[in-house]
C-alpha positions in Angstrom: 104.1 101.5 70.4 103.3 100.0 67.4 99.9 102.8 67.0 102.6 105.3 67.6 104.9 103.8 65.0 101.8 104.1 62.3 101.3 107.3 62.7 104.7 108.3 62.5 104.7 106.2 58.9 101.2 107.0 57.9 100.6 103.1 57.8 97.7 101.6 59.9 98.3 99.0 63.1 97.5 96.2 61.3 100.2 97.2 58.1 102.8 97.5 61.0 101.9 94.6 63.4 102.2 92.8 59.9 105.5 93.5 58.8 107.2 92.6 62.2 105.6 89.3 62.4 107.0 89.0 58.6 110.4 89.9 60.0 110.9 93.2 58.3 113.0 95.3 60.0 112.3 98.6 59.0 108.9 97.6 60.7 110.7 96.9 64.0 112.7 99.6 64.6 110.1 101.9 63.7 108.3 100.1 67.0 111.4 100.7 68.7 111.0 104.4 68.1 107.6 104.2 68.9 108.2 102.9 72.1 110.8 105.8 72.8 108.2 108.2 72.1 105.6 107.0 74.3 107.5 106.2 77.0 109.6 109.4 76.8 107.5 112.4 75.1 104.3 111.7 77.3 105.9 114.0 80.2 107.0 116.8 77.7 110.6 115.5 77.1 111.7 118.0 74.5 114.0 117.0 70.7 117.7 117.1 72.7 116.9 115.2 75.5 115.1 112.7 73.6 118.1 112.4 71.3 120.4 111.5 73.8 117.6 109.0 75.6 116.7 107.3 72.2 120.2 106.5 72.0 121.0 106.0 75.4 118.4 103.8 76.4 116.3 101.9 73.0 120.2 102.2 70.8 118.6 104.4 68.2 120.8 106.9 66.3 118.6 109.3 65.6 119.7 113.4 64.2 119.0 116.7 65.2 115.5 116.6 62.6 115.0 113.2 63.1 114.8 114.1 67.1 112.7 116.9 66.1 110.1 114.9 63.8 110.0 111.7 66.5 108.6 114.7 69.2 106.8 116.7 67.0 104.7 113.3 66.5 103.8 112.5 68.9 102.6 115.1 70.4 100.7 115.5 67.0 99.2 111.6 67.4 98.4 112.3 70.8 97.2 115.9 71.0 95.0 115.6 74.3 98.7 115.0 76.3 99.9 118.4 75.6 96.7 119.9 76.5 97.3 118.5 79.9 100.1 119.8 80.4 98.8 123.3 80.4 96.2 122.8 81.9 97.9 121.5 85.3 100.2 124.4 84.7 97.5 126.6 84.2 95.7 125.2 87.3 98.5 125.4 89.9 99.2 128.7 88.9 96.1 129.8 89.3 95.7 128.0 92.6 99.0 129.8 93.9 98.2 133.7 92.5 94.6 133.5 93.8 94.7 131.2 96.2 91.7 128.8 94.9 90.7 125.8 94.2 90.9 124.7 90.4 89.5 121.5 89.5 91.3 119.5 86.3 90.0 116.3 85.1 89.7 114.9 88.2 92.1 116.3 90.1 92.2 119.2 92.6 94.7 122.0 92.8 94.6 124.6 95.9 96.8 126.3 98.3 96.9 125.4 102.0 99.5 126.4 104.8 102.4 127.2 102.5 101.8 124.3 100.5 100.3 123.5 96.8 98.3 120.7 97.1 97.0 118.5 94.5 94.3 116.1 95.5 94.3 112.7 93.4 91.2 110.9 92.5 91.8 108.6 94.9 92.0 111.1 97.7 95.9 111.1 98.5 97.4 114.2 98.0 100.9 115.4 96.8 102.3 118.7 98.4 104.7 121.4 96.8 106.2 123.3 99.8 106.1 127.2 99.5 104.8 127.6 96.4 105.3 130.5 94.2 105.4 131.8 90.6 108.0 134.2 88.9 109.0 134.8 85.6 112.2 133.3 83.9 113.7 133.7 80.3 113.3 130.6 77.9 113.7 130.1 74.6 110.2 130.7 73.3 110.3 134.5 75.1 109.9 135.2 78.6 107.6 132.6 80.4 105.7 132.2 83.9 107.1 129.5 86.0 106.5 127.4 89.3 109.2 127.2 91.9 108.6 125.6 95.1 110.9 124.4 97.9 112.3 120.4 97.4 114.7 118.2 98.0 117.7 118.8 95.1 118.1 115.2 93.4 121.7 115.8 93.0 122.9 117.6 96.4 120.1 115.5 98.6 119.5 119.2 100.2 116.8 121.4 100.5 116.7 124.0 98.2 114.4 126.4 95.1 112.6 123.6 92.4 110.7 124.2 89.6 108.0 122.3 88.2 105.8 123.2 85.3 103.1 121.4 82.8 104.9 118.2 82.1 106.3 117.5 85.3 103.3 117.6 87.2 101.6 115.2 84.6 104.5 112.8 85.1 103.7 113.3 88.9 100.2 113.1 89.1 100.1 109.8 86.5 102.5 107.9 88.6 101.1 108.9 91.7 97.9 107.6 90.4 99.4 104.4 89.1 101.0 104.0 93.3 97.4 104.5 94.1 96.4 101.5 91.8 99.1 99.4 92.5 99.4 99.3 96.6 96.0 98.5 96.7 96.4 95.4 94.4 99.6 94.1 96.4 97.2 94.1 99.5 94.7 92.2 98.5 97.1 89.7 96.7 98.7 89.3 100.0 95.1 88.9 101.8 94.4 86.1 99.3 97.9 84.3 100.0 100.1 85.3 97.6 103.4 86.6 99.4 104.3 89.8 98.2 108.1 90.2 98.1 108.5 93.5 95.9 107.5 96.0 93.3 109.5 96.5 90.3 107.7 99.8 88.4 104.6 98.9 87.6 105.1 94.5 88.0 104.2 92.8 91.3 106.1 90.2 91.9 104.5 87.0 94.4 105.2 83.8 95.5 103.1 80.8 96.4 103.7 76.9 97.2 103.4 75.0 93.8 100.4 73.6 92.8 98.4 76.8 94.3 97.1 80.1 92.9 97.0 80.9 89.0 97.8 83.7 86.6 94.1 84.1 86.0 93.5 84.2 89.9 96.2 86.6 90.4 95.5 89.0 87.2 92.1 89.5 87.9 92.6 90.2 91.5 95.2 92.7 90.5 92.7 94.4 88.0 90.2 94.6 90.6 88.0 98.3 89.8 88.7 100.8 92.8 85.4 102.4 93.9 87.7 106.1 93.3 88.2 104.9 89.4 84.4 103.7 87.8 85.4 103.3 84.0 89.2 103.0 84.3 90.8 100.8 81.8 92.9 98.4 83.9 94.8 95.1 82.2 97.4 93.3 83.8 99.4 90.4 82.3 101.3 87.7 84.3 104.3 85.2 84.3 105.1 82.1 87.0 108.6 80.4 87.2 110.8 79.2 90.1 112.4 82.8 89.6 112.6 86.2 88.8 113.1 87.3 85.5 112.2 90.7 83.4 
């Protein structure tokens, strides 16, 4: 957040990270944006929506440019992120016209009886039923989209989605992030600490007093996965007699 906030001011980290611990709060709420940013632009969240969601969900009162300027950077600070986007759209386009397999990163795209499939580094795979491209009217001219069949997250029914770019980042990263954190909760549970639930991307155990630590239970959560060589994983960890945020 704070990375994202300096290169929204043209400061460096350490000129930011500065300022908050001085108390400025110009300083802060330029994290705070920053943290709206990353955590809503990454999926390609366009100026309106994230107007209403800076408000809605980090209280920031933000106007049509400032909306504009707040997307516009980041996807500016973190160029590669857009690239992804087209190139999964690319990919399971490509996969569904020609009916082949296209490799991204390290991900798979390829069509299979009447499904897309997208095979995750781990293995797993997510499936997009009756696949199928068309073209629709936007507002950047007309533009080639995805539409499979899914379950409608309003009506609960089956019927006509579309997916493109963004979305199947958002699905493929969080996918991947099940795949890390499933695994973890296992092995926590093998070396005695009751799992109880899952709250995102937190874990949440117990243990009789006076056994286990944070340093015990961090690094077996950060444990490499012979599918991942490389990945950054980090974990950070709390204990109390109950749950908190």
């Amino acid at each position: 957040y704070i990375f994202q906030a300096a290169a929204n001011l043209g400061k460096t980290y350490e000129e930011i990270e500065q300022a908050i611990e001085a108390g400025h709060q110009w300083a802060s709420d330029a994290r705070q944006l920053g943290k709206a940013q990353i955590l809503g632009c990454g999926f390609g969240m366009g100026w309106e929506k994230f107007l209403t969601t800076a408000y809605d969900q980090y209280r920031l009162k933000l106007i049509e440019q400032q909306a504009r300027q707040a997307v516009g950077s980041y996807r500016e600070a973190n160029s590669p992120v857009p690239e992804l986007w087209r190139n999964y759209e690319q990919a399971a386009i490509q996969a569904i016209e020609d009916n082949v397999t296209v490799e991204v990163g390290k991900c798979q795209f390829f069509c299979q009886r009447g499904f897309l499939w997208v095979a995750l580094p781990s293995g797993r795979r997510l499936a997009y039923r009756e696949p199928r491209t068309l073209w629709r009217e936007t507002d950047y001219g007309p533009r080639k989209a995805i539409e499979f069949w899914g379950v409608n997250s309003k009506t609960k029914k089956w019927a006509p989605e579309r997916t493109w770019g963004g979305t199947l980042a958002e699905n493929l990263t969080q996918a991947t992030a099940r795949d890390l954190m499933m695994p973890a909760m296992v092995r926590l549970e093998k070396a005695k600490y009751q799992a109880l639930l899952m709250v995102h991307d937190e874990g949440l155990c117990q243990r009789k007093k006076g056994h286990g630590s944070i340093e015990e239970f961090t690094q077996i959560m950060c444990k490499q996965p012979k599918w991942a060589p490389g990945l950054p994983i980090d974990a950070k960890g709390w204990s109390g007699p109950r749950y908190r945020k």
